[in-house]
C-alpha positions in Angstrom: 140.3 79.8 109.3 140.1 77.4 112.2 140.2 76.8 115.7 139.5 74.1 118.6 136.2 74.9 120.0 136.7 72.3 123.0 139.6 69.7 123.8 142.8 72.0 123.5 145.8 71.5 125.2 147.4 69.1 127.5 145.9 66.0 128.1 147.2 62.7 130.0 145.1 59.8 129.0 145.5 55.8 130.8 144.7 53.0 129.3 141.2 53.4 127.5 140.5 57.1 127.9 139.9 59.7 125.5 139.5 62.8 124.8 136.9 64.5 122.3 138.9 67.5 120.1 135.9 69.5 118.2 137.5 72.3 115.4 135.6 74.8 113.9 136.2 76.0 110.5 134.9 79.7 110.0 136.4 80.6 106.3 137.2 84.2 106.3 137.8 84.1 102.4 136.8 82.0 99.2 138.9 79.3 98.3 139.8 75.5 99.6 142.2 76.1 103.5 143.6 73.1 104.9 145.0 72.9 108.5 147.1 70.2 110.3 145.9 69.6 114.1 148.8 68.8 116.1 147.5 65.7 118.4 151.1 64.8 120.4 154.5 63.1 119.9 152.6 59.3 120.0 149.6 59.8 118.1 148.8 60.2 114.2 147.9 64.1 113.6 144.6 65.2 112.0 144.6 67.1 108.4 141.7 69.0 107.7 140.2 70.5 104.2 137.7 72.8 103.9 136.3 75.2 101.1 135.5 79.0 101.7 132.6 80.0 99.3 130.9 83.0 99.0 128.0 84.2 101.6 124.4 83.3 99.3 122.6 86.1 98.3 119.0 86.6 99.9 116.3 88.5 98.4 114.5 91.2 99.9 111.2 92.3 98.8 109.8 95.7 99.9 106.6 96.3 100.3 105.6 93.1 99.1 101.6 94.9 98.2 100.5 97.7 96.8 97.1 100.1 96.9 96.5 102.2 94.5 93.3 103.3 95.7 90.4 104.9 93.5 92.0 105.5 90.3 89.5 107.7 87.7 89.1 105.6 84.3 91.4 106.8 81.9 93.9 108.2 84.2 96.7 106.5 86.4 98.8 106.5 89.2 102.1 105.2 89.3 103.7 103.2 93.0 106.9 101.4 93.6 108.7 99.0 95.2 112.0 97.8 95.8 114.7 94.4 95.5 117.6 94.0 97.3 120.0 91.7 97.9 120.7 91.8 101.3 123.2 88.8 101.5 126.2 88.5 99.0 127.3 86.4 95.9 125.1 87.7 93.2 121.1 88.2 93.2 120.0 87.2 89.8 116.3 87.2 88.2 113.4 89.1 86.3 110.4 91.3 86.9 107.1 90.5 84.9 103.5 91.0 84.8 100.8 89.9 82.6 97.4 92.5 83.9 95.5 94.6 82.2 94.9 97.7 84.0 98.5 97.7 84.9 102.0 98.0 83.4 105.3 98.0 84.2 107.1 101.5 83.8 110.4 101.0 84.9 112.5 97.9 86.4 111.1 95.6 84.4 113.0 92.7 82.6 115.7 90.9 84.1 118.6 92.3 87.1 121.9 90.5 88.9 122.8 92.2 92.5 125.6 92.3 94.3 125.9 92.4 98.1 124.2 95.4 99.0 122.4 96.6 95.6 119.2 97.0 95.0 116.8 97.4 92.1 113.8 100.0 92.4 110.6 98.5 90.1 107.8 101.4 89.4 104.3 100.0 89.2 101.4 102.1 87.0 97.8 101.4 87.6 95.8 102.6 84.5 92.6 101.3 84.6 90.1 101.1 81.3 86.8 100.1 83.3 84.9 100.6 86.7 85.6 98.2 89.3 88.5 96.4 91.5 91.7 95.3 89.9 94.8 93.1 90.8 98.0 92.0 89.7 100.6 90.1 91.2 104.2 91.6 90.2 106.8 89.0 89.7 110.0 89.4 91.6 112.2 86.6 90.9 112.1 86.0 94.6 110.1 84.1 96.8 108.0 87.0 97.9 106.1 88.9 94.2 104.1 91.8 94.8 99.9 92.1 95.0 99.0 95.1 93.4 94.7 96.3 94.2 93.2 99.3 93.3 89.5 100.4 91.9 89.1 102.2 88.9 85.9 104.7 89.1 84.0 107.0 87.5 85.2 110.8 87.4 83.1 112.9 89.8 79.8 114.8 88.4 78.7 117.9 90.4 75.0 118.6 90.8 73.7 121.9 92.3 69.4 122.2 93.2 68.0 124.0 93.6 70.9 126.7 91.3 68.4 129.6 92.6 67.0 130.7 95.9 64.4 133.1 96.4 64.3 135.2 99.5 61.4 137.2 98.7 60.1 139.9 100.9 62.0 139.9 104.4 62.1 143.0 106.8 64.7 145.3 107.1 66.2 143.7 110.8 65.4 140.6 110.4 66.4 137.4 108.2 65.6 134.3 105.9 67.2 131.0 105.4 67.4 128.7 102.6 69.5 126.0 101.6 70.8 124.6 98.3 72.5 120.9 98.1 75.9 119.9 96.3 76.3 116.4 95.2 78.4 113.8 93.4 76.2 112.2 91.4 79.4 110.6 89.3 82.3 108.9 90.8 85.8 109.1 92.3 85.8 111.9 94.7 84.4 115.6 94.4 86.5 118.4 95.6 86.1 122.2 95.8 84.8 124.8 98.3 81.4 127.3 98.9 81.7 131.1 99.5 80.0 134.1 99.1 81.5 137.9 99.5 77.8 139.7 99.3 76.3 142.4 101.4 73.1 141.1 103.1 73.8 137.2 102.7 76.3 135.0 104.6 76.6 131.2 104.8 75.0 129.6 107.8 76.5 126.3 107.5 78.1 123.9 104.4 80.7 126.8 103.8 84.9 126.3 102.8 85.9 123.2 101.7 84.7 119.8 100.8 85.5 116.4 100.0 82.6 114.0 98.7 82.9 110.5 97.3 80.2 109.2 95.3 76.9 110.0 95.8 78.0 112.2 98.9 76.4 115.3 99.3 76.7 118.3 101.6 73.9 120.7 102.6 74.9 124.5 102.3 72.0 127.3 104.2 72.7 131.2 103.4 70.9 133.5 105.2 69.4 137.1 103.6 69.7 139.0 106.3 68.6 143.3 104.7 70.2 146.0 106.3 68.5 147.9 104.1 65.5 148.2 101.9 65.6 147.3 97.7 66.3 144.4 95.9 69.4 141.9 96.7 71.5 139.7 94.8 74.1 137.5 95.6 75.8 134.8 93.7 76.8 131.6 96.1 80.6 129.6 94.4 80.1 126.6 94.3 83.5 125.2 93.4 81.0 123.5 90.4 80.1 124.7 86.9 77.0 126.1 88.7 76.8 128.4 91.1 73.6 129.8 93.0 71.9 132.7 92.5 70.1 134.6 95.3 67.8 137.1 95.0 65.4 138.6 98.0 64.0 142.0 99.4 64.6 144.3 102.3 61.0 145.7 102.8 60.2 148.0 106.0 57.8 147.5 108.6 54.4 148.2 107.3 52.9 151.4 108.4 49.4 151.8 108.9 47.3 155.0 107.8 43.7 155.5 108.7 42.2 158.4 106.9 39.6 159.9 107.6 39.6 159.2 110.9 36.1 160.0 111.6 32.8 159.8 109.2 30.3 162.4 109.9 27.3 160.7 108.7 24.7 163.4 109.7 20.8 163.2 109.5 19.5 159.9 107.8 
């Protein structure tokens, strides 16, 4: 448990000289360790004391915030963190939080740590009203946690127009016409567009989307007849409503002249 850091050995000292000894103590173990430093035949030796305690324990906090993002009213979404004592002794203290919105789900309450351990605290964001929440979670350690999240509407879909109407279009060529999906509510609105008809495909705005609030996104199907006679097509919206589509292949129109000539005669 110690050692001489500088001044060891030999030394050979006239009259007013001396000679600086510095010892180290560097407990390996808990407990009081004493040591007698030998100085020579003609001088008094030194006696040390010293007390081994144990290493402190130190706190760690990780992640020390947490965002929870948009959260739809009346739903929730849970996130955690963790404490650990990453020194030794014992790492004693509570978690606590007084938020609305949020609530403790597990970890809560008081915890004691040993060298090593750690203590995993889950985090649920629940939120009763529109707008941005916080909380700061109490750690027992220098460092708490910052919790933010917004709580928002749920999405509304809203299709227009829910019809499209091709009319007459000749057999060769095509029509456009476009219908618009959007989130008139809150959160975010997810689905996808497609069609599987004969004579109608999606120009652009098809597969997938992704809209936030008030977001919209601007689908055009094209009636393209191969053929003449009424056709229909129903466009998926990934909403309640879908669109209907309804046009007509129609040939080129033929002219017929008849008579051809008008004998008029004597007048």
């Amino acid at each position: 448990h110690y050692s001489i850091v500088s001044g060891s050995g030999s030394y050979s000292l006239a009259a007013d000289q001396s000679r600086t000894v510095t010892v180290r103590f560097a407990p390996t173990s808990t407990g009081t360790k004493t040591c007698t430093i030998n100085t020579g035949t003609d001088c008094a030796n030194v006696s040390c004391t010293g007390n081994g305690v144990p290493e402190p324990p130190v706190c760690s906090v990780s992640p020390t915030s947490r965002s929870f993002g948009d959260v739809t009213v009346g739903s929730s979404k849970n996130m955690s963190f963790t404490i650990t004592n990453t020194g030794g002794g014992t790492l004693t203290g509570s978690v606590s939080e007084s938020c609305s919105h949020y609530s403790i789900v597990s970890g809560s309450g008081s915890y004691s740590l040993s060298a090593g351990q750690s203590q995993t605290v889950t985090v649920r964001f629940a939120p009763t009203s529109t707008g941005t929440k916080t909380c700061t979670i109490t750690t027992g350690c220098t460092n708490n946690v910052s919790c933010t999240g917004k709580g928002v509407e749920d999405p509304v879909c809203s299709v227009s127009p829910t019809s499209l109407g091709f009319g007459d279009v000749k057999v060769g060529s095509y029509k456009n016409m476009s219908f618009t999906i959007t989130n008139t509510g809150g959160g975010t609105l997810s689905g996808s567009v497609s069609e599987s008809c004969s004579h109608y495909s999606i120009v652009s705005g098809s597969g997938s989307y992704s809209l936030t609030a008030s977001q919209s996104r601007t689908v055009t199907v094209r009636f393209a007849p191969t053929s003449t006679g009424t056709k229909t097509c129903t466009i998926t919206t990934g909403c309640t409503n879908n669109v209907s589509c309804t046009g007509k292949g129609v040939e080129d129109p033929v002219c017929s002249v008849s008579p051809t000539n008008l004998g008029f005669g004597d007048v």
